[in-house]
VEXLUMNU-658699 format. One record per residue (C-alpha): x, y, z; residue in one letter; residue number from 1. Coordinates in steps of 0.5 Angstrom, whole numbers, plus 500, padded with zeros to 3 digits. Layout:
# VEXLUMNU-658699
((X,Y,Z),'A',NUM)
...
This chain:
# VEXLUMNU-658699
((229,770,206),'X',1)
((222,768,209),'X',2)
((221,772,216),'X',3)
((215,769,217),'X',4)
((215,767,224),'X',5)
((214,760,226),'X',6)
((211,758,232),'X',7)
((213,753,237),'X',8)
((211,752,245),'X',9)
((215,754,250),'X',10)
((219,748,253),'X',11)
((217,746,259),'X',12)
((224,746,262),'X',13)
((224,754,262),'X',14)
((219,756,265),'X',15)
((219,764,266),'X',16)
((217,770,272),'X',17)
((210,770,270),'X',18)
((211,778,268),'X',19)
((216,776,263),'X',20)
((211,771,260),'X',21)
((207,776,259),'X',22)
((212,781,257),'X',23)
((216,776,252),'X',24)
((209,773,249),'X',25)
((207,782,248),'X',26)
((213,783,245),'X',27)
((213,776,240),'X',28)
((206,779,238),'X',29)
((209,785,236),'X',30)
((214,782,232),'X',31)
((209,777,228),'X',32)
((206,784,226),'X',33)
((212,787,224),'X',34)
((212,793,230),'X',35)
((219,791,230),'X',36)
((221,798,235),'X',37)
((216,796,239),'X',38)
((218,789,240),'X',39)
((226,790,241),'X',40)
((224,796,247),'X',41)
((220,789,250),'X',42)
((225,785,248),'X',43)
((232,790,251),'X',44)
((227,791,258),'X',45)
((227,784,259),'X',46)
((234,783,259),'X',47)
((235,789,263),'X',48)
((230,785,268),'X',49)
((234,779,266),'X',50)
((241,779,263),'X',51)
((241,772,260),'X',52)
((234,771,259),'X',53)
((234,766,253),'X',54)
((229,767,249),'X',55)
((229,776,249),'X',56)
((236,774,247),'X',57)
((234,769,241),'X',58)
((228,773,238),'X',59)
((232,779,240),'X',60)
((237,776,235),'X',61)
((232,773,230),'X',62)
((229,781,230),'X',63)
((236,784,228),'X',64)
((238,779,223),'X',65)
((231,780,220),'X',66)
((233,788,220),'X',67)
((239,785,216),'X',68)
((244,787,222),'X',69)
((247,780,221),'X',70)
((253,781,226),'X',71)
((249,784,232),'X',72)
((244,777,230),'X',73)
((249,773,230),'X',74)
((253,775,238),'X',75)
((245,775,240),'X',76)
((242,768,239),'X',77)
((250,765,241),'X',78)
((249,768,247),'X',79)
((242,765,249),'X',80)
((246,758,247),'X',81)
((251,759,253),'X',82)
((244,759,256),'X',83)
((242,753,252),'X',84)
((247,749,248),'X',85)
((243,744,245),'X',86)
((237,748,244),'X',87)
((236,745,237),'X',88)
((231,752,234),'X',89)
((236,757,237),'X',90)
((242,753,232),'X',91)
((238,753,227),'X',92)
((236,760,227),'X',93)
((244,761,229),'X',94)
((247,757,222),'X',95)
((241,761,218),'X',96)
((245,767,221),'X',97)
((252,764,219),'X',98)
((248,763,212),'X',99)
((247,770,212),'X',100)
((254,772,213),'X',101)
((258,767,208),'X',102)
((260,763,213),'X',103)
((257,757,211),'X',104)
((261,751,214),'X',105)
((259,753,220),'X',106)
((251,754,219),'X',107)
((252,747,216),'X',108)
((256,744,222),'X',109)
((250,749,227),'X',110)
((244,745,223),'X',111)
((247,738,224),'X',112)
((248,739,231),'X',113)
((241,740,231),'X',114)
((237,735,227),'X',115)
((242,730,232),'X',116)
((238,734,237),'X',117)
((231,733,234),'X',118)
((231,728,228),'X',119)
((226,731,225),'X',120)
((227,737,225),'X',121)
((224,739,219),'X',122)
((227,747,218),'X',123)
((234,745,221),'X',124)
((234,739,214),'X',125)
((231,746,209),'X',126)
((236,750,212),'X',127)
((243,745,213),'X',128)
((240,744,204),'X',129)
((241,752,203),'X',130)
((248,751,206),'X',131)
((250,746,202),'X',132)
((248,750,196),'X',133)
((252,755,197),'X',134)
((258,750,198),'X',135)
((255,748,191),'X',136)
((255,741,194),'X',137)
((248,739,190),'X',138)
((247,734,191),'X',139)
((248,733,199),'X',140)
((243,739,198),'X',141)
((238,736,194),'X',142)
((238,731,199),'X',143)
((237,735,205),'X',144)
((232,738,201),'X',145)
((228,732,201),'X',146)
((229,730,208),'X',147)
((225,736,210),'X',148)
((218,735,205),'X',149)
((219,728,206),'X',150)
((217,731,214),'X',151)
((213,736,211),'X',152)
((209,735,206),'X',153)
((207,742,205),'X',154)
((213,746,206),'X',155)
((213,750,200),'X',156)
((220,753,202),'X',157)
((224,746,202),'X',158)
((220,744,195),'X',159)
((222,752,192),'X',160)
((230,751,195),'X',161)
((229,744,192),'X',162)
((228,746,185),'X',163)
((234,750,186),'X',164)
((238,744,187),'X',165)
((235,741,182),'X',166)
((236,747,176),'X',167)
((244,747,179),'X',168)
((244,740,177),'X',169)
((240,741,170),'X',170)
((235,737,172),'X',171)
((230,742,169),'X',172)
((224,738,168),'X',173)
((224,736,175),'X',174)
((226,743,178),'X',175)
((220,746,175),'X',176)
((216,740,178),'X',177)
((218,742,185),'X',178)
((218,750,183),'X',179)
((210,748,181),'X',180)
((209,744,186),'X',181)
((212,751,191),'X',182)
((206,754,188),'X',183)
((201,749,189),'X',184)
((202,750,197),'X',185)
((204,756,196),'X',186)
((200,761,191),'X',187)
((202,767,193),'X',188)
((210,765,193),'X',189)
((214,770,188),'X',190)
((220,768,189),'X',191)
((217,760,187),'X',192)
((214,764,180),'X',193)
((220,767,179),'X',194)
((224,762,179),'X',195)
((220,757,176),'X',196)
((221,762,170),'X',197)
((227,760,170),'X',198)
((226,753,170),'X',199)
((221,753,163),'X',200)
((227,758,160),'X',201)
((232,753,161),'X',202)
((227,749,158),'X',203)
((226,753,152),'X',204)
((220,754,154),'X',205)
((219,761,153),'X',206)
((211,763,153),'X',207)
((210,759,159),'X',208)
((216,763,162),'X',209)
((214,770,161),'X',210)
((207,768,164),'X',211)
((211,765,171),'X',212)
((216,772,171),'X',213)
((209,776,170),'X',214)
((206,772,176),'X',215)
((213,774,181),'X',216)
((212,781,178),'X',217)
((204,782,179),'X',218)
((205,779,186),'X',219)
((212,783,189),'X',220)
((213,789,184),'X',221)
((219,791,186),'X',222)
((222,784,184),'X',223)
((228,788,179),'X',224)
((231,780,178),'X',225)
((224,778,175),'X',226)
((223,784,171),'X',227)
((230,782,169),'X',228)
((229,775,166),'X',229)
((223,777,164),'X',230)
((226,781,159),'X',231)
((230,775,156),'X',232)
((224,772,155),'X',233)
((221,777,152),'X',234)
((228,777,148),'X',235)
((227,770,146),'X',236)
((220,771,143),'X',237)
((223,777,139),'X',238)
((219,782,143),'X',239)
((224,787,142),'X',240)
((220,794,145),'X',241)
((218,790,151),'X',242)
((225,786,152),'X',243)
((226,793,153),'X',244)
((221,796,157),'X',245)
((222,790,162),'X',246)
((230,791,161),'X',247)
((228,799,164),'X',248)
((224,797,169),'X',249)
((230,793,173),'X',250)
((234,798,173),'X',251)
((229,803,175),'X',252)
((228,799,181),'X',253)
((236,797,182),'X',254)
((240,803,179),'X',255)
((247,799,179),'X',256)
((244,792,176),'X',257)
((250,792,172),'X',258)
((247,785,168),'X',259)
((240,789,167),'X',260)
((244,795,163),'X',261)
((248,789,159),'X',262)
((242,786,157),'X',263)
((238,792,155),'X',264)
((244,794,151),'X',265)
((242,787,147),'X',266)
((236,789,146),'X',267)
((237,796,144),'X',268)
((241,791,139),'X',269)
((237,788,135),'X',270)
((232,795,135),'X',271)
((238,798,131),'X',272)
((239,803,136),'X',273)
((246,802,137),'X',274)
((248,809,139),'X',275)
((244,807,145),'X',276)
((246,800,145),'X',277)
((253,803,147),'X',278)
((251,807,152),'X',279)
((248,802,156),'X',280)
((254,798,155),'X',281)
((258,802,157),'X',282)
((253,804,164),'X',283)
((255,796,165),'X',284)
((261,796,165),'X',285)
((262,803,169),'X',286)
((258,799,175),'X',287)
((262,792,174),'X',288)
((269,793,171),'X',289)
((271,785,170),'X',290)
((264,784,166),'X',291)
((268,782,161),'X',292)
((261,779,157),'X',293)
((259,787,157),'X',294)
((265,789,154),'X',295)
((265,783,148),'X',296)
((257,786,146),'X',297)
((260,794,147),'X',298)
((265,791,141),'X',299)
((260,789,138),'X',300)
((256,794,137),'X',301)
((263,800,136),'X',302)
((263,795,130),'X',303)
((256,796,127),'X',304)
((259,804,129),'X',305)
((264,803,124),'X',306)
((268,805,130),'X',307)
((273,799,128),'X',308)
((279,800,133),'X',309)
((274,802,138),'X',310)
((271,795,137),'X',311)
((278,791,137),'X',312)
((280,795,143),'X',313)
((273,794,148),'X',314)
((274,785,145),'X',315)
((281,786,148),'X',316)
((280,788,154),'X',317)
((273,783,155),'X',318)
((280,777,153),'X',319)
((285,781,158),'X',320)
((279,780,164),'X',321)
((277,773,161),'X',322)
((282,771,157),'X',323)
((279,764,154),'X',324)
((273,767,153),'X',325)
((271,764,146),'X',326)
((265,769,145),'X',327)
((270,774,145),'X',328)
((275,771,141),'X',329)
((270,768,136),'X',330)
((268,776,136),'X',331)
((274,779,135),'X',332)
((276,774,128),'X',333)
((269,776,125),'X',334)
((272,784,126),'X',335)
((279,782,125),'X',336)
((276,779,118),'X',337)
((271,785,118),'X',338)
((277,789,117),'X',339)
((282,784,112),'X',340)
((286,782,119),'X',341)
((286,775,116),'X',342)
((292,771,120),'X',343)
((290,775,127),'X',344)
((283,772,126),'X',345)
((285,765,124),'X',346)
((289,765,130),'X',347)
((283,767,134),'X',348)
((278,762,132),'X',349)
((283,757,132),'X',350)
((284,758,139),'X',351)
((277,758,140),'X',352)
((275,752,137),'X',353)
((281,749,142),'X',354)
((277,751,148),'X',355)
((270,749,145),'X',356)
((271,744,140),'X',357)
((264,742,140),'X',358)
((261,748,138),'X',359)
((260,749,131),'X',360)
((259,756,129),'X',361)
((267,757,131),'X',362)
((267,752,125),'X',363)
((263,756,122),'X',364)
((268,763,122),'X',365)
((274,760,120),'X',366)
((270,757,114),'X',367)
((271,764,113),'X',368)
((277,765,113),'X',369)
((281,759,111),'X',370)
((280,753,106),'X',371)
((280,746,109),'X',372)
((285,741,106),'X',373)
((284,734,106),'X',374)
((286,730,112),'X',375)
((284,736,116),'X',376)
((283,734,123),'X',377)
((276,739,124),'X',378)
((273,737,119),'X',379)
((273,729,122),'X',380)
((271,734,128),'X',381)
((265,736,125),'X',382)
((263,730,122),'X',383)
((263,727,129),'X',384)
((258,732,132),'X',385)
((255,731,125),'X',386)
((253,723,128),'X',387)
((252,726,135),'X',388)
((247,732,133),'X',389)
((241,731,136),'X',390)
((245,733,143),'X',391)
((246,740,139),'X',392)
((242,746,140),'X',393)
((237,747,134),'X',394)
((242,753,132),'X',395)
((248,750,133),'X',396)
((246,744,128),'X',397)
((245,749,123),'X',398)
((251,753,124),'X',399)
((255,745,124),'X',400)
((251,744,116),'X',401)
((253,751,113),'X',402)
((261,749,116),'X',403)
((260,742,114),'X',404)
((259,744,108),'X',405)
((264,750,106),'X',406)
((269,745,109),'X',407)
((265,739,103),'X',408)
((266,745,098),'X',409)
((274,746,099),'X',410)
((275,739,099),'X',411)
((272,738,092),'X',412)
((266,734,095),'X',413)
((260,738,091),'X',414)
((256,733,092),'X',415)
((256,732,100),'X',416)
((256,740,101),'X',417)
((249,740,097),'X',418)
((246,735,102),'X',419)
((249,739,108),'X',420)
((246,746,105),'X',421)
((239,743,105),'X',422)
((240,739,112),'X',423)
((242,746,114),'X',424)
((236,750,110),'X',425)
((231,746,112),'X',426)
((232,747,120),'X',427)
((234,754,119),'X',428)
((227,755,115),'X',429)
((222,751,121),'X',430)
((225,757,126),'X',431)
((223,763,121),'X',432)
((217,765,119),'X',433)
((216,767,112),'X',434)
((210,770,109),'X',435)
((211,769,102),'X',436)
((204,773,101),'X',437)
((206,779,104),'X',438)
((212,779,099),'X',439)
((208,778,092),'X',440)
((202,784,095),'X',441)
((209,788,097),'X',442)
((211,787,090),'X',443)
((205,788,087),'X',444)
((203,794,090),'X',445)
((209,797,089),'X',446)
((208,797,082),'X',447)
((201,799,082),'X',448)
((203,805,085),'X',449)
((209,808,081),'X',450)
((206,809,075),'X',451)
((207,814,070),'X',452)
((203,819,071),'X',453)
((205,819,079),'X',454)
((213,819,077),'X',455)
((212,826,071),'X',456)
((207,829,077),'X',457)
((213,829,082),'X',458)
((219,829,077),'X',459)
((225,834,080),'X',460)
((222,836,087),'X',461)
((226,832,091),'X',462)
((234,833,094),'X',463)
((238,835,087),'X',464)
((245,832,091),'X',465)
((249,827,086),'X',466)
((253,825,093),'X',467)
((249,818,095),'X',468)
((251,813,089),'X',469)
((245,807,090),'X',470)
((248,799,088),'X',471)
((241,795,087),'X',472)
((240,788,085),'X',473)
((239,781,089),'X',474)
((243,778,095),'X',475)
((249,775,093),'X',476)
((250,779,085),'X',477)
((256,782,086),'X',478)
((253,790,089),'X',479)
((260,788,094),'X',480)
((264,788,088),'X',481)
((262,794,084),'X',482)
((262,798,091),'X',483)
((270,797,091),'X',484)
((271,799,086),'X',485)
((267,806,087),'X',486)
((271,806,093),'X',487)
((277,805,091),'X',488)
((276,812,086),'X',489)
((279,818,091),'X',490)
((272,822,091),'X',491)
((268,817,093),'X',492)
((267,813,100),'X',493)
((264,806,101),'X',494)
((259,806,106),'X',495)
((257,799,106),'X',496)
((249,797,107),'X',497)
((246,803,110),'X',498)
((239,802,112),'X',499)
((239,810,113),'X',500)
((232,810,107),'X',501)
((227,805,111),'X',502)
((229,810,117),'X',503)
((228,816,114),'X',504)
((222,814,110),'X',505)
((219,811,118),'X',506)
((221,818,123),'X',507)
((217,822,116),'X',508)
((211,817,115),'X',509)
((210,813,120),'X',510)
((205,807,119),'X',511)
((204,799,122),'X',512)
((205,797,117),'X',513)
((210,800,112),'X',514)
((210,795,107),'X',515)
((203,798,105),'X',516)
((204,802,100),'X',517)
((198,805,095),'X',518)
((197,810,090),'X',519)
((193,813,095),'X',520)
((198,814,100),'X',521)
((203,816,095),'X',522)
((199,821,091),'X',523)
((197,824,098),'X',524)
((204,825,100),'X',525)
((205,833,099),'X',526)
((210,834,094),'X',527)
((216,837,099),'X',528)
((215,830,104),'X',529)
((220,828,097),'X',530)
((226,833,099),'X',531)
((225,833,105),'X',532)
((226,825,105),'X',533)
((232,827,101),'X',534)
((235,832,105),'X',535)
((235,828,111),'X',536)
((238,821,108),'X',537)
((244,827,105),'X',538)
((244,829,113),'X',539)
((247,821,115),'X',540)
((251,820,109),'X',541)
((254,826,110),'X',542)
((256,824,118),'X',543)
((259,818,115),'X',544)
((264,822,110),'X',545)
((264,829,111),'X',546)
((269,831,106),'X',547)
((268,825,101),'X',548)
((264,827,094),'X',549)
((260,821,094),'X',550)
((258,817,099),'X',551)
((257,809,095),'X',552)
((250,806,099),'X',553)
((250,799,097),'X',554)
((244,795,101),'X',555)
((241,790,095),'X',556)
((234,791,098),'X',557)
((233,798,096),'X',558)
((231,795,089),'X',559)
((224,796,092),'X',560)
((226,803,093),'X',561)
((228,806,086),'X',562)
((222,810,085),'X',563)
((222,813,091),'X',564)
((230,815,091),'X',565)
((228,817,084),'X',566)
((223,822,086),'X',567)
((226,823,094),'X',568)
((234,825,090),'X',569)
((232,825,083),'X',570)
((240,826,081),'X',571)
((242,821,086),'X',572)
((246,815,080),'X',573)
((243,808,081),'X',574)
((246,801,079),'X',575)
((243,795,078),'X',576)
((247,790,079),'X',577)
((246,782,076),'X',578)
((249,775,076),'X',579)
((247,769,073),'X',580)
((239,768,076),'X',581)
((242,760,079),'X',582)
((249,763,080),'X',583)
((245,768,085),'X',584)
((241,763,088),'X',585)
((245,757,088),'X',586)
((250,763,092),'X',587)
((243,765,096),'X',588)
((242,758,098),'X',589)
((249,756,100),'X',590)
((250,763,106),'X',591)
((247,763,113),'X',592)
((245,770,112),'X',593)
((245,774,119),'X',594)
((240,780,117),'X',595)
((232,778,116),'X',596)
((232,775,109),'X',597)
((228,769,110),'X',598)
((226,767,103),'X',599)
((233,764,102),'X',600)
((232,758,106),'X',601)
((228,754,102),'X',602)
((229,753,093),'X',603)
((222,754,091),'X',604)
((222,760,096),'X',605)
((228,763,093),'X',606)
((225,762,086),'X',607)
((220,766,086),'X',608)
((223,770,090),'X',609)
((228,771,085),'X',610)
((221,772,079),'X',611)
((218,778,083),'X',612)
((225,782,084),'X',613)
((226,781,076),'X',614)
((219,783,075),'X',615)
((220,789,079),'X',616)
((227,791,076),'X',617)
((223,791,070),'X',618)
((218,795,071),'X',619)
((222,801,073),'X',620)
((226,800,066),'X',621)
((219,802,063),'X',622)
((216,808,068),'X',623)
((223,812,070),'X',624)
((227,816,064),'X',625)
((231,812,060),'X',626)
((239,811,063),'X',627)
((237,813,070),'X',628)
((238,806,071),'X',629)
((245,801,069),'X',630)
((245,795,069),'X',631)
((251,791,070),'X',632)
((253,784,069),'X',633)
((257,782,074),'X',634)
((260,777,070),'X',635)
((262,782,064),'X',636)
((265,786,070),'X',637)
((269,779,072),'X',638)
((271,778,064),'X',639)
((272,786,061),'X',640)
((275,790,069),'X',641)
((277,796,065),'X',642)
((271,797,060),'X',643)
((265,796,066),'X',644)
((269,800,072),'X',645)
((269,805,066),'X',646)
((262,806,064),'X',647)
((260,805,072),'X',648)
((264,811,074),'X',649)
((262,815,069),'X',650)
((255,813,070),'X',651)
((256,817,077),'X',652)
((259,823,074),'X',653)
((266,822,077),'X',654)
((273,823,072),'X',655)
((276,816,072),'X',656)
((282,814,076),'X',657)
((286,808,075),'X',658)
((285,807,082),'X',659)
((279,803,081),'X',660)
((283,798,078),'X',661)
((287,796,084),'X',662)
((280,796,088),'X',663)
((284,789,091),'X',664)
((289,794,094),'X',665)
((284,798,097),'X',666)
((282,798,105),'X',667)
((276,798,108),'X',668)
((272,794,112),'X',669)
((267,790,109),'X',670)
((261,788,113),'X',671)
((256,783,108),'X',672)
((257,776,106),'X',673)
((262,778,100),'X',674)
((267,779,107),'X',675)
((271,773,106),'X',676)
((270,769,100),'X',677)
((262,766,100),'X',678)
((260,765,106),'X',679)
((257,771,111),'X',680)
((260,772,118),'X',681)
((254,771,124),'X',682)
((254,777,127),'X',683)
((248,775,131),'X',684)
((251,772,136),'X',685)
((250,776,144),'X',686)
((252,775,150),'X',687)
((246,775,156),'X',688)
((248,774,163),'X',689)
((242,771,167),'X',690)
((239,767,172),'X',691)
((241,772,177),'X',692)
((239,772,185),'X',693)
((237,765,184),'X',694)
((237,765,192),'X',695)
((234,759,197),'X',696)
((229,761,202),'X',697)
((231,760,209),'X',698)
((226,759,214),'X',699)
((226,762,221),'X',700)
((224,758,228),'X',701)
((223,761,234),'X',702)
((219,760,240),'X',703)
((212,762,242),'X',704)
């Protein structure tokens, strides 16, 4: 609410006992001032001497209501309007009370009755729009907002709630006009900033957001909304650290902003701190019962826990509070399909996309889980958006190229489904940003710092366990297949992608930049840093599996890290696994992956790629001992089962068993790309609750 008084003369018709002027104009300028005990004493001696007094009794009023005591405001100014009926400042402060109480019809039947009495009352046509808003009659409101600056063409208030009207109606551009055009007036009009803010983020323009919710904060530094959004802005900008700082901030200044605590969760997300992640979900969900958006992202991060029944039951209760939440229900089928619950996710997603038939990432999913057949009805729904696509957001552009072209392949249209998947790669390319300098540096200096001499200077300091098995080898190679197979050995438990190395190496030898490495660094590196890298990856495997004897870490990208896993855990088995270099590529190319490989979205990119990882296994051929490493071809795996699960068995130590070979009988969750099939599951998606507080300004009228 703005409390900022506006002055008017007294009507003539009322003409006051001289000492009462004087009294009333004494007490009028300590409320102006904010001495609100001072002016209400005045203000209570005046009815005293004059129980009817109308203005002690309306500015009485207008002061309780600024004290936030809307009751008492409300029975004080309809007082003074026994006294003064067609009094039209008393009537509009009256329905700016009945605003405040939710009781917005009758401040909307107040403010008419005022502008019938004054026409060109300007506040009473500012204050009628902020009741229709809360009706969500924008349009009415809109136009009453434009009433009021057509009177007063310097009314910041009215141009700020205009905006507002505008914003409902998704009339973004025109909304940040009239938000700049408050702040034009009125410069230090924080609400106006913030909520231009808002405006340029449904705009998509997020830099210049960031810059209004700083200008809001700077201005009132207790604005917990502001500091909120700003922090989905920083988000967007994928500015996690301080995302988070901002998400922090809000709740601070409001510790039961159940919205801020969901959002800072997603930020904890994508830090990886899923741990922390949970906890602010499940402070959200403590404050707000019925959130059912916290629910579906702590189901979320309970499955990146690995705490799957967990996760399937907090998805559960986000449907039984919204029951055709499609978030959720896409969700809960990507978990269902995480742990081979096949005919429940498709059930799922195929509701989801008979809720939200034009959103093509529910396309996407059930291209994991189903083949299309000809005639299929969703795949002429999705050559329709395809017609339609420049209505669609970027993002779902590309989720509807990478679903058309699954659907294209199982429709034996080989053709259609390249086309689809290089429409798809192009736009998911223009929104990444991939150095490839960085990854021939990267590549090279690793190969310049492990060198012979480095590796014999170090060789058997590290962790002696043989529990951690490392699968190795590119995206796509079929390192899923060769973990199922371990897995399905008695002794040996399948831990999926674990990034647990780059955070050891990060918590012991934190750097900027840690794609930085030299012969220097490693050389200078005291020869029980190694163990101690060892011992503290053994420690989080462990907790995955305590009782298992070998714990299967099957990242692909720690072909980086082979050195140092050899150094760090000189007993540790690696296997290398490789497939066909256009096969593995092709397959690349064809997957809208979830994690940050982003030099498979463009052919060439991929290609050389492809060269510095085959340059790079090459070299750890010729510098570790003969044997520390086997290689496995995924084909010779699909061709001889028998003879290859043998040999990868033995290469880990292990006695064999015959359970390796029934490796499709085995149930676990897998949660990479092989999940289904070919294509990747997108777990990127959250759920953010924004645009909180956005609130038209009310304008008070009182007499002077």
């Amino acid at each position: 609410m703005n409390k900022r008084f506006q002055k008017q003369p007294v009507p003539r018709r009322f003409r006051p006992a001289p000492l009462a002027t004087f009294d009333l104009q004494n007490a009028i300028a300590l409320h102006q001032r904010g001495q609100m005990v001072e002016a209400e004493r005045i203000y209570r001696n005046i009815l005293k001497a004059s129980r009817n007094h109308f203005d002690a009794q309306h500015l009485l009023g207008i002061l309780k209501h600024e004290q936030g005591r809307n009751a008492e405001a409300l029975g004080l100014i309809g007082a003074a309007l026994k006294e003064k009926p067609n009094e039209a400042a008393a009537l509009a402060n009256y329905g700016v009370v009945c605003n405040a109480l939710k009781r917005f019809d009758e401040a909307l039947a107040c403010c008419d009755k005022a502008i019938a009495l004054k026409p060109d009352f300007e506040a009473a046509f500012n204050n009628r729009g902020l009741a229709l808003y809360q009706l969500k009659r924008f349009d009415e409101a809109l136009a009453s907002y434009d009433k009021a600056v057509a009177l007063k063409p310097d009314f910041a208030e009215a141009f700020c709630n205009r905006g507002l009207a505008l914003y409902q109606l998704k009339r973004f551009d025109e909304a940040l006009a009239s938000f700049d055009k408050a702040v034009a007036l009125k410069p230090r009009y924080a609400n106006a900033f913030y909520n231009r803010g808002n405006a340029l983020r449904e705009l998509k323009r997020f830099d210049e957001a960031l810059a209004s919710y700083d200008k809001a904060v700077a201005l009132k530094p207790d604005f917990a909304e502001a500091f909120y959004n700003r922090g989905f802005a920083l988000y967007q900008l994928t500015r996690f650290d301080e995302a988070l700082a901002s998400f922090d901030k809000a709740v601070a200044l409001k510790p039961r902003y159940a919205n801020a605590f969901n959002n800072r969760g997603n930020a904890l997300r994508e830090l990886k701190r899923f741990d922390e992640a949970l906890a602010s979900f499940d402070k959200a969900v403590a404050l707000k019962p019925d959130f059912a958006e916290a629910f579906c992202n702590r189901g979320f991060v309970l499955g990146k826990l690995k705490r799957f029944d967990e996760a399937l039951a907090s998805y559960d209760k986000a449907l039984a509070i919204k029951p055709d939440f499609v978030e959720a229900l896409n969700d809960r089928a990507i978990e269902m399909l995480v742990l081979g619950r096949l005919a429940e996710a498709q059930r799922d997603i195929e509701r989801a996309i008979q809720l939200a038939p034009r959103n093509p990432r529910y396309y996407y999913t059930l291209g994991q889980i189903t083949r299309y057949v000809a005639a299929d009805p969703r795949v002429a729904a999705m050559e329709e958006l395809v017609h339609d696509a420049t209505s669609l957001a970027i993002d779902d552009r590309i989720n509807l190229h990478f679903a058309l072209a699954k659907a294209y392949e199982d429709l034996g249209r080989p053709e259609r489904a390249f086309s689809q998947l290089l429409a798809g790669n192009a736009l998911k390319r223009s929104q990444i940003t991939y150095e490839e300098t960085i990854t021939v540096r990267m590549h090279s200096q690793i190969q310049e710092a492990f060198i012979p001499e480095l590796l014999q200077t170090f060789q058997n300091v590290g962790e002696p366990s043989r529990v951690p098995i490392f699968i190795v080898g590119m995206p796509r190679s079929g390192t899923t297949l060769i973990e199922q197979i371990l897995a399905s050995h008695p002794d040996v438990f399948g831990g999926g992608e674990l990034d647990f190395l780059s955070k050891v190496v990060a918590d012991i030898q934190p750097s900027d930049n840690n794609l930085e490495v030299s012969r220097e660094l490693l050389s200078s590196i005291p020869s029980e840093q190694f163990r101690q890298i060892g011992e503290s990856y053994l420690a989080k495997i462990k907790r995955l599996a305590p009782a298992a004897a070998r714990v299967v870490d099957k990242m692909p990208a720690n072909y980086l890290n082979v050195g140092l896993i050899h150094l760090a855990l000189p007993n540790a088995p690696i296997i290398h696994v490789v497939r066909d270099p256009v096969d593995t590529c092709i397959s690349c190319f064809s997957q809208l992956f979830t994690g940050e490989l982003n030099y498979t979205y463009d052919l060439a990119e991929l290609g050389r790629y492809y060269g510095h990882y085959q340059a790079l296994m090459a070299h750890w051929h010729r510098v570790l001992p003969l044997g520390r490493i086997l290689d496995v071809r995924y084909e010779e795996v699909v061709a001889n089962l028998e003879g290859m699960a043998r040999r990868i068995v033995a290469h880990c130590g292990l006695e064999w068993d015959a359970h390796c070979l029934a490796f499709h009988q085995t149930k676990r969750s897998i949660r990479t790309a092989s999940v289904a099939r070919r294509y990747a599951a997108p777990f990127t998606r959250v759920q953010w609750v924004t645009g909180s507080s956005m609130k038209p300004s009310s304008r008070h009228y009182s007499l002077s």
